[in-house]
Structures are given as C-alpha cells and as structure tokens.
Backbone as a printed PyTorch tensor [residue, N CA C, xyz], in Angstrom:
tensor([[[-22.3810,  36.0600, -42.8460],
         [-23.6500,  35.7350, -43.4600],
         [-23.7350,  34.2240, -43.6330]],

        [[-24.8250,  33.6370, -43.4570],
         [-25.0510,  32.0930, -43.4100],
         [-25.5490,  31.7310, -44.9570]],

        [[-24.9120,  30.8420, -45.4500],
         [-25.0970,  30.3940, -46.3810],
         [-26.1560,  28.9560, -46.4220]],

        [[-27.0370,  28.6540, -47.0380],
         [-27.6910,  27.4390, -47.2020],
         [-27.4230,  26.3570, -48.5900]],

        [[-26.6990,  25.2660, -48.2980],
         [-26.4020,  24.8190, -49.2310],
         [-27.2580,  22.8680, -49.4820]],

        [[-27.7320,  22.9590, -50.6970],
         [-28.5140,  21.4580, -51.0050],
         [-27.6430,  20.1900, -50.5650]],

        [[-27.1910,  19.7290, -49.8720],
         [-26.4490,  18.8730, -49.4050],
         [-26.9140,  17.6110, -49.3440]],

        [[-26.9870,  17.0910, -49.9670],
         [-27.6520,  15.4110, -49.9920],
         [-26.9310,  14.5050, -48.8780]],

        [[-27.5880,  13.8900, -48.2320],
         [-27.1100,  13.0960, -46.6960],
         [-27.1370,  11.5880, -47.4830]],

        [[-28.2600,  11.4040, -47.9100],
         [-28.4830,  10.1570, -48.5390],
         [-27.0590,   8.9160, -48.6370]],

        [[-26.0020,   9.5880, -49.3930],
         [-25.4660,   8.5060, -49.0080],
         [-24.5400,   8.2020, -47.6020]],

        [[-24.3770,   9.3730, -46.9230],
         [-23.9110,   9.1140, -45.9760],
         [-25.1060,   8.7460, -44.6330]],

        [[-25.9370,   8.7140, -45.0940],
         [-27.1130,   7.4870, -44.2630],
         [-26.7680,   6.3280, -44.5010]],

        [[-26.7850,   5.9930, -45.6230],
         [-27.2230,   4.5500, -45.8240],
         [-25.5730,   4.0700, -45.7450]],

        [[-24.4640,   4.4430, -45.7160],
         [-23.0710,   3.9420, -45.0820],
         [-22.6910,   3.8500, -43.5800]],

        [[-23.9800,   4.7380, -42.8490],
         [-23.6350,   4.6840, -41.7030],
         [-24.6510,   3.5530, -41.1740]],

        [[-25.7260,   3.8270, -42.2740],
         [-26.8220,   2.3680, -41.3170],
         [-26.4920,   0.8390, -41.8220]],

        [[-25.6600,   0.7740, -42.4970],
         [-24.8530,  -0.6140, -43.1030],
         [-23.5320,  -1.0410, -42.0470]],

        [[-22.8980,   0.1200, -41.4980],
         [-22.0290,  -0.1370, -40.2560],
         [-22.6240,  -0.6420, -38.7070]],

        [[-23.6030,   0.5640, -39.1660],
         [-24.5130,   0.2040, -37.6990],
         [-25.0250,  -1.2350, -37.8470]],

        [[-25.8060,  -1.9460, -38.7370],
         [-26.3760,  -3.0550, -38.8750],
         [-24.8410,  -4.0630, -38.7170]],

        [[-24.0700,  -3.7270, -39.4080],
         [-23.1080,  -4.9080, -39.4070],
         [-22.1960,  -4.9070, -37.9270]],

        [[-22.5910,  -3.6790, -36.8910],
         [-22.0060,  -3.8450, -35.4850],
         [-23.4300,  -4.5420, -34.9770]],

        [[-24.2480,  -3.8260, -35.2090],
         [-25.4390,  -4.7410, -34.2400],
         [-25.6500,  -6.5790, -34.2940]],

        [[-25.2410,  -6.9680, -36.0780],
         [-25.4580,  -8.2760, -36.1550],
         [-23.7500,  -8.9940, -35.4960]],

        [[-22.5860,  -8.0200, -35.2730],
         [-21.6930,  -8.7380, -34.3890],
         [-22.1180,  -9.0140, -33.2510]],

        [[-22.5350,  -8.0090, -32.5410],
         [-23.4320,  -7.8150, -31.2190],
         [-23.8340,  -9.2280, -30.5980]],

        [[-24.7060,  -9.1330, -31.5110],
         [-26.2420, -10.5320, -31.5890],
         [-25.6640, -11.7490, -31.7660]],

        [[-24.3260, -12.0380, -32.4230],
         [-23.9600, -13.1930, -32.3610],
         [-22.9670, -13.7020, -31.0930]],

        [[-22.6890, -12.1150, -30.1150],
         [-22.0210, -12.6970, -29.3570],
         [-22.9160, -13.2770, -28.3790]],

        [[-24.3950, -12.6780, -28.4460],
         [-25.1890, -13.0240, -27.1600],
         [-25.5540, -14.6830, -28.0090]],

        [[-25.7920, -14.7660, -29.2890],
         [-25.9480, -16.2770, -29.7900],
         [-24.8890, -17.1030, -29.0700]],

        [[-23.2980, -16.6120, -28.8380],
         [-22.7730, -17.6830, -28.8320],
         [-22.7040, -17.8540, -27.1590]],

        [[-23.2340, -16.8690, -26.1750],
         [-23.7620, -16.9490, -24.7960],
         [-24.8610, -17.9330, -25.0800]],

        [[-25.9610, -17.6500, -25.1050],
         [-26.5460, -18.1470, -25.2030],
         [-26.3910, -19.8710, -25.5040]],

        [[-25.4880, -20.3560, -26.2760],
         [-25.5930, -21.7200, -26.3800],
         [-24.6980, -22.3380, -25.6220]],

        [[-23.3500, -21.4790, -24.7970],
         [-22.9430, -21.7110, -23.6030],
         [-23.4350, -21.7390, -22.5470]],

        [[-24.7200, -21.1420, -22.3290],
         [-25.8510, -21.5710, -21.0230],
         [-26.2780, -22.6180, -21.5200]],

        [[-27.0380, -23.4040, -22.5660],
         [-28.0130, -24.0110, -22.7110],
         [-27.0280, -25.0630, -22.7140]],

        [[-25.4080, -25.0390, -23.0360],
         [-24.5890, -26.5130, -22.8720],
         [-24.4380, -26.9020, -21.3540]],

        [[-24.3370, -25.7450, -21.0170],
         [-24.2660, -25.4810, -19.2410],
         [-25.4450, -26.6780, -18.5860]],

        [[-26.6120, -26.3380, -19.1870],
         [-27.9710, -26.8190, -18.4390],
         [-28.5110, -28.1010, -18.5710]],

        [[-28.1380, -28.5450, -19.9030],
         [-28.1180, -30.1150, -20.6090],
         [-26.8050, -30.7800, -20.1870]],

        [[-27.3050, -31.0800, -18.8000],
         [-26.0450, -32.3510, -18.1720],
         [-26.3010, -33.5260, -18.2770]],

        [[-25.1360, -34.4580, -18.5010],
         [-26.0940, -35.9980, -17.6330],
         [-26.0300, -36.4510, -19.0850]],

        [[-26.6990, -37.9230, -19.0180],
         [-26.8320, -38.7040, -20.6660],
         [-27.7930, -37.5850, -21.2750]],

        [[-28.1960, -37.9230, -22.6090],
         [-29.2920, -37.3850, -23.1820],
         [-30.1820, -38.4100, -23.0900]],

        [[-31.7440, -37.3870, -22.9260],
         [-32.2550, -38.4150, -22.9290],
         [-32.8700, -38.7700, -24.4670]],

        [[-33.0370, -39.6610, -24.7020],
         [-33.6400, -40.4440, -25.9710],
         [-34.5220, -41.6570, -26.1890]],

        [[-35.5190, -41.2360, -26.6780],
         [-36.6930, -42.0900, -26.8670],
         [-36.7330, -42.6960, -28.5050]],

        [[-36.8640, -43.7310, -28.3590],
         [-37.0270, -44.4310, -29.6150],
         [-37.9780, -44.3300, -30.6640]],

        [[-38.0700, -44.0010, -31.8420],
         [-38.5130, -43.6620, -32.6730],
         [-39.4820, -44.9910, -32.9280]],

        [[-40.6860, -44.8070, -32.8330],
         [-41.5980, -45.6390, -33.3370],
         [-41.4170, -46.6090, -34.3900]],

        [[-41.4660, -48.3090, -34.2900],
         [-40.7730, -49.0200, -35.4040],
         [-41.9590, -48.1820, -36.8230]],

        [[-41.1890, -48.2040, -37.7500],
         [-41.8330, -48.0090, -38.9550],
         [-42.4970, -46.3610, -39.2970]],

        [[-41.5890, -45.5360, -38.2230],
         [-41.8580, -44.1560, -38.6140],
         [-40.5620, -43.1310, -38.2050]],

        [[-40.3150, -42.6010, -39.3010],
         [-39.4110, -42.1770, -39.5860],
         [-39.6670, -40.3100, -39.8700]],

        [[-40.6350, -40.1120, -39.3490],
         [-41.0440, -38.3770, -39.2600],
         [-39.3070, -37.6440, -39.0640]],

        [[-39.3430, -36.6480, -39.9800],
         [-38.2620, -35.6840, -40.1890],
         [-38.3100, -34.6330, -38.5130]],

        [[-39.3410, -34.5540, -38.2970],
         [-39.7540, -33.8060, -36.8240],
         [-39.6390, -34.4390, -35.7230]],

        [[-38.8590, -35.5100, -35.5890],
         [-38.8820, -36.2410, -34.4590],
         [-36.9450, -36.5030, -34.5590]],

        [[-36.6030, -35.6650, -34.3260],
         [-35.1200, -35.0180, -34.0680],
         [-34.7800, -35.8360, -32.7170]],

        [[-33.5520, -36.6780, -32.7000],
         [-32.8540, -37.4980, -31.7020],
         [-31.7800, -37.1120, -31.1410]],

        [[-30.8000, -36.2200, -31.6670],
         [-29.7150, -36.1170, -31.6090],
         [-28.8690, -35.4050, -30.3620]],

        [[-28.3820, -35.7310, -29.3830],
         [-28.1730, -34.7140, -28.3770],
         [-27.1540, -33.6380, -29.0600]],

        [[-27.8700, -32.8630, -28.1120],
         [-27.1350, -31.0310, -28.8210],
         [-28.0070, -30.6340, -30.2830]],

        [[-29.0890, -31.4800, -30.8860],
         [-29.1420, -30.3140, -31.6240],
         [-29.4940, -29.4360, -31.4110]],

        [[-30.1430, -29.0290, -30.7810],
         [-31.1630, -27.6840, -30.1220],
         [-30.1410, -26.7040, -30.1920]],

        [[-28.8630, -27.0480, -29.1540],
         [-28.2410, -26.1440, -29.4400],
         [-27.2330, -25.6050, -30.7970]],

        [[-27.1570, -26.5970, -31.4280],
         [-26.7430, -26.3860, -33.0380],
         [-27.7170, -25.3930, -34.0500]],

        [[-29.0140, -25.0920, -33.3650],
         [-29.9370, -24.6220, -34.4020],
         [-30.2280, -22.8780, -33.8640]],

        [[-29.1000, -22.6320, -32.9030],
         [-29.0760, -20.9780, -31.9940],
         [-28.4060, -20.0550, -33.3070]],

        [[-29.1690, -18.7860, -33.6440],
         [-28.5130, -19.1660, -34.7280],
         [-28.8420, -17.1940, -34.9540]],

        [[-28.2460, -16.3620, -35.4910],
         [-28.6290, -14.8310, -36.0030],
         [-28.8500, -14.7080, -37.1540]],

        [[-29.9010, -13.8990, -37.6970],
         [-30.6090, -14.2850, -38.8220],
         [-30.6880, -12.7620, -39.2370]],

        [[-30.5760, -12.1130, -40.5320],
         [-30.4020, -11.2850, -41.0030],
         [-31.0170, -11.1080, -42.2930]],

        [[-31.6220, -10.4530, -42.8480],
         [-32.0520, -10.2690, -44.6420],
         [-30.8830,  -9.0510, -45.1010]],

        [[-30.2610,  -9.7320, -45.7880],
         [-29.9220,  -8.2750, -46.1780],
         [-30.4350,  -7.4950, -47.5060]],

        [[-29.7890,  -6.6010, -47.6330],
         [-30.9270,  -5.2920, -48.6010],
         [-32.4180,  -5.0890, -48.3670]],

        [[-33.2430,  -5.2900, -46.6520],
         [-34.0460,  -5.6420, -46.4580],
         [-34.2220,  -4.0430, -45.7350]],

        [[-35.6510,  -3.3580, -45.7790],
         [-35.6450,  -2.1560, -45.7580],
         [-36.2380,  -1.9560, -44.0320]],

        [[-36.4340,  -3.1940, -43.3630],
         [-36.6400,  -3.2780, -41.9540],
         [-35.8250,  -3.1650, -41.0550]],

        [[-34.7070,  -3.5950, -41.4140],
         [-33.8350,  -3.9650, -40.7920],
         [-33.3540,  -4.6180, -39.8670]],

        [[-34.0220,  -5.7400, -39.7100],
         [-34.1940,  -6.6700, -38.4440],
         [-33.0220,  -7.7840, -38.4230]],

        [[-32.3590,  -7.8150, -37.6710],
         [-31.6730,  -9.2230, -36.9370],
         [-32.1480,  -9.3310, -36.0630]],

        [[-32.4520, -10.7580, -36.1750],
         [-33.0280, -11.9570, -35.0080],
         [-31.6550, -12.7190, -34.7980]],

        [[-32.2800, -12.9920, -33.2170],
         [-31.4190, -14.4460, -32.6060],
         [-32.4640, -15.4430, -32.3780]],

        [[-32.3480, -16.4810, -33.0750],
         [-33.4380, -17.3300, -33.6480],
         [-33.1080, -18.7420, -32.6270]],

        [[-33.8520, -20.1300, -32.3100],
         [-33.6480, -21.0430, -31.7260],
         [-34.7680, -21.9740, -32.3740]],

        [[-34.0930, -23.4320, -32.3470],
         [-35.5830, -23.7080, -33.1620],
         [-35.4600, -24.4150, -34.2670]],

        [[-36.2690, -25.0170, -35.1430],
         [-36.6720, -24.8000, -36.3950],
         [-37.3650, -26.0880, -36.7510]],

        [[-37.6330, -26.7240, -37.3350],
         [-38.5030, -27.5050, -38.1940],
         [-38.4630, -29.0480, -37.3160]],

        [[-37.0040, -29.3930, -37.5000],
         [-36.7780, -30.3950, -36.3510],
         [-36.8900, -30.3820, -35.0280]],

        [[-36.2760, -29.3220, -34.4480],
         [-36.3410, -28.9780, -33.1520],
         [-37.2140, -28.1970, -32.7360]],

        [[-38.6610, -28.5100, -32.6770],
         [-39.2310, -27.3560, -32.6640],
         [-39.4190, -27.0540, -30.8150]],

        [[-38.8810, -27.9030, -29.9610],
         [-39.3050, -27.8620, -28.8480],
         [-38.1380, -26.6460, -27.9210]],

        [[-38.0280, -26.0630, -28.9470],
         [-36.9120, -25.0240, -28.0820],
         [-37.9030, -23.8780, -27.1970]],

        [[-38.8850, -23.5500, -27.5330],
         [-39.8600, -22.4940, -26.5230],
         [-40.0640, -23.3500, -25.3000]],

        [[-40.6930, -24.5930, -25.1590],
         [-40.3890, -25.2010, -24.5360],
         [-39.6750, -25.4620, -23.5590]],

        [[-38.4270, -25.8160, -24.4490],
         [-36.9210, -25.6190, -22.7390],
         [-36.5730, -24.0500, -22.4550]],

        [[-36.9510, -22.9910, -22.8580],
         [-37.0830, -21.7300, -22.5400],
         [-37.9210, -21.4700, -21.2610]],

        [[-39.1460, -21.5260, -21.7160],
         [-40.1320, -21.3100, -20.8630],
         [-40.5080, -22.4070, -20.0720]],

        [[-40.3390, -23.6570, -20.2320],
         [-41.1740, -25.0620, -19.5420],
         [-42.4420, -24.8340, -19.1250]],

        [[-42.9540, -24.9440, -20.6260],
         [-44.7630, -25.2720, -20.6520],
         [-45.0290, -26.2930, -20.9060]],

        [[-46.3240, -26.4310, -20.7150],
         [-46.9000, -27.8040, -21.0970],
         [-45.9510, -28.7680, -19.6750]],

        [[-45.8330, -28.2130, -18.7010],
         [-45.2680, -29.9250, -18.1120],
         [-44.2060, -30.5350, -18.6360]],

        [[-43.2150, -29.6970, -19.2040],
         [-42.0680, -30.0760, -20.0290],
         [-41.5690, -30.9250, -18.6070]],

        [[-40.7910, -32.0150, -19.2240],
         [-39.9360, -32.3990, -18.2660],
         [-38.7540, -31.9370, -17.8190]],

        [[-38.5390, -31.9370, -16.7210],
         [-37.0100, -31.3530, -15.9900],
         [-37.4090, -29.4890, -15.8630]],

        [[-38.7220, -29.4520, -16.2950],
         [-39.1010, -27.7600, -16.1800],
         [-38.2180, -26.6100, -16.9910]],

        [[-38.1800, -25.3450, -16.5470],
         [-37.4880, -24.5790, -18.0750],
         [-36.1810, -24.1650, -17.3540]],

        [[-35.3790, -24.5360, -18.5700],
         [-34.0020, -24.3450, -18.5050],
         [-33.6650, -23.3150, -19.8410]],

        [[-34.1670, -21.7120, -19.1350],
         [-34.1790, -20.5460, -20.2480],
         [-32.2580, -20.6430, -20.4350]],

        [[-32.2490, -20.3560, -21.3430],
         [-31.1570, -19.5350, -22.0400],
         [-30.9260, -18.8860, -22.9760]],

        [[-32.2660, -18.2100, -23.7050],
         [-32.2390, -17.1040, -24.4110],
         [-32.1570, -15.6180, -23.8640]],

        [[-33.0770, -16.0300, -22.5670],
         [-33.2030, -14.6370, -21.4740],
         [-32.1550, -14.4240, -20.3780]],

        [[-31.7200, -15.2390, -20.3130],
         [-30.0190, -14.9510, -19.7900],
         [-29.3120, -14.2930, -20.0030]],

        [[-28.9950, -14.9900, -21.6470],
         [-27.9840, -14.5030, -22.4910],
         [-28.0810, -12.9480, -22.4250]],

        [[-29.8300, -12.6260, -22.8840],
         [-29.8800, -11.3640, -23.4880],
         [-30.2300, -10.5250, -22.0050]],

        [[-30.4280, -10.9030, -21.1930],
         [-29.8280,  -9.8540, -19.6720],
         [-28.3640,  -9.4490, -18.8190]],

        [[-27.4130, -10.4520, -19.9750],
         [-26.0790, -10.4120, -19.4580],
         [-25.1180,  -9.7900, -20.9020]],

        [[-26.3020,  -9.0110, -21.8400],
         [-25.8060,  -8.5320, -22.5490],
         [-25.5110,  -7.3860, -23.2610]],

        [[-26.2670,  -6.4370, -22.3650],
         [-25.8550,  -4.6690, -22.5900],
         [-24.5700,  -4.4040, -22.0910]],

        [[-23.9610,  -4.3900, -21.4670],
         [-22.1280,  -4.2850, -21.2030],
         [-21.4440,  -4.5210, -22.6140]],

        [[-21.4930,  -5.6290, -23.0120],
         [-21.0490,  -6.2860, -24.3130],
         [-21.5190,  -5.6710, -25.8300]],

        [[-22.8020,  -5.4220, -25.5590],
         [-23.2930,  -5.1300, -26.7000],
         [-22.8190,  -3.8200, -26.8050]],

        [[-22.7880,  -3.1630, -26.2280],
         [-22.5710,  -1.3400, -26.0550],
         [-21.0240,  -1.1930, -26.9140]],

        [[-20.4190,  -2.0050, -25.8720],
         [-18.5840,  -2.1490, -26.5870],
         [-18.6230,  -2.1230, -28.0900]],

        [[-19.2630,  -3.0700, -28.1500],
         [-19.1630,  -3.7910, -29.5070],
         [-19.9110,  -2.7380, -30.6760]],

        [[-21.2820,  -2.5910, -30.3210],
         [-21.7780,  -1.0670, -31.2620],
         [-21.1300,   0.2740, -31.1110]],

        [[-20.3430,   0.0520, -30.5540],
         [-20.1790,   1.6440, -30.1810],
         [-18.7620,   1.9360, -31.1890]],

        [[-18.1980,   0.3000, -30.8390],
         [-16.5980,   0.3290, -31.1710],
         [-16.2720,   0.0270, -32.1870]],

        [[-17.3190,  -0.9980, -32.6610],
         [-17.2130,  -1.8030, -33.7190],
         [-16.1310,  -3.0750, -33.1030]],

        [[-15.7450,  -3.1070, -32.0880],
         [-15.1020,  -4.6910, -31.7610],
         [-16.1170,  -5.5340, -31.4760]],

        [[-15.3680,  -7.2590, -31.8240],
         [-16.1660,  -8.1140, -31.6490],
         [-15.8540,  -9.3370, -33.1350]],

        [[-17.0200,  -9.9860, -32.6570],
         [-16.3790, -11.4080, -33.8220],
         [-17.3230, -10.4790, -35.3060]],

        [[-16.7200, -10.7290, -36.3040],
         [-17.1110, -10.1440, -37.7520],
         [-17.6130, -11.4260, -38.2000]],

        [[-17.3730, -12.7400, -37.9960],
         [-17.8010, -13.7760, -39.1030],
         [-18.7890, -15.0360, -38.4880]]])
C-alpha cells in the first residue's frame, strides 16, 4: 500500500540552488579569465595613447594600457531572488569596451571580440565544472 507523506523540499531546494549558483559563478569566471587572455592576445604593439587635453582632467578619459582588460570582471548579487551572474566588461572609465567587441562607429584597428570567443570555447569547460563542481572557487 502507498503511503503519502507531507515532505517539505524547501530546504533541500534552496541548498541545491546555492551549489548550483556557486558552480555556475566558478564556471563564468573561468570563461572571464579566457576571455581576458584573448583580449591580451589582441592588444599587441605600444599602446596607443592620446594626450589628455591641457587643463582637463575628465575621470572618463581612462589612459592606461590594459585597463579594459582589468575591468573583465563576474558579477553576482547574492541573496538575490533572480539569480543572475554576469560576465561584465566595461565600466565608467572604460566605457569603450562594446566597441573593441563589436568595432562600431569606425573604431580604429576594427573589432577585436573577446567576449564571444571566450563564451563559444566554453561549453566543454563549463559542463565539467557544473556538473563536477571542479574549477577555481575564489
């Protein structure tokens, strides 16, 4: 005879979707750290650098070679009921990272993607890593 019993799942959901999230955000950082190994790959040669206008000093007018790739980055909320990790590029200074992605606007030297690389050379890897839980934790 089959018995029916009230069995609350609840917490064994939310322990399994805290594993799952914390393999997926290993995942995402391995394609982050692909990802900024193409884009070191593609930025050869001097940097180039243009001189900052005498007497303006705008926070958005970022000089530095490599930051772009310093700002590749996985982004997470946690206790956040969406559950989204991003692999982010970019930000306030650098805002010209869509840019060397795509090469719009007449970018110079044209687009040197390495977000879409990364993330087409990364289901093999990612699979391991969610499935197994191996991979970088920090």
């Amino acid at each position: 005879m089959v018995r029916a019993y009230k069995w609350n799942t609840k917490p064994f959901e939310e322990a399994c979707a805290k594993v799952g999230m914390d393999r997926l955000e290993a995942a995402a950082k391995l394609v982050r750290d692909d990802a900024k190994q193409i884009l070191r790959s593609k930025i050869t040669g001097p940097p180039i650098t243009r001189p900052i206008p005498k007497g303006r000093h705008d926070i958005w007018m970022e000089r530095t070679p490599g930051a772009l790739i310093e700002t590749i980055r996985v982004v997470r909320k946690y206790g956040d009921k969406t559950r989204n990790i991003w692999i982010m590029a970019g930000n306030y200074k650098t805002w010209w990272a869509k840019q060397i992605e795509f090469g719009r606007a007449g970018w110079k030297g044209g687009a040197k993607s390495f977000l879409r690389p990364a993330l087409k050379r990364a289901p093999v890897t990612m699979k391991v890593v969610i499935e197994n839980g191996q991979g970088e934790t920090g």
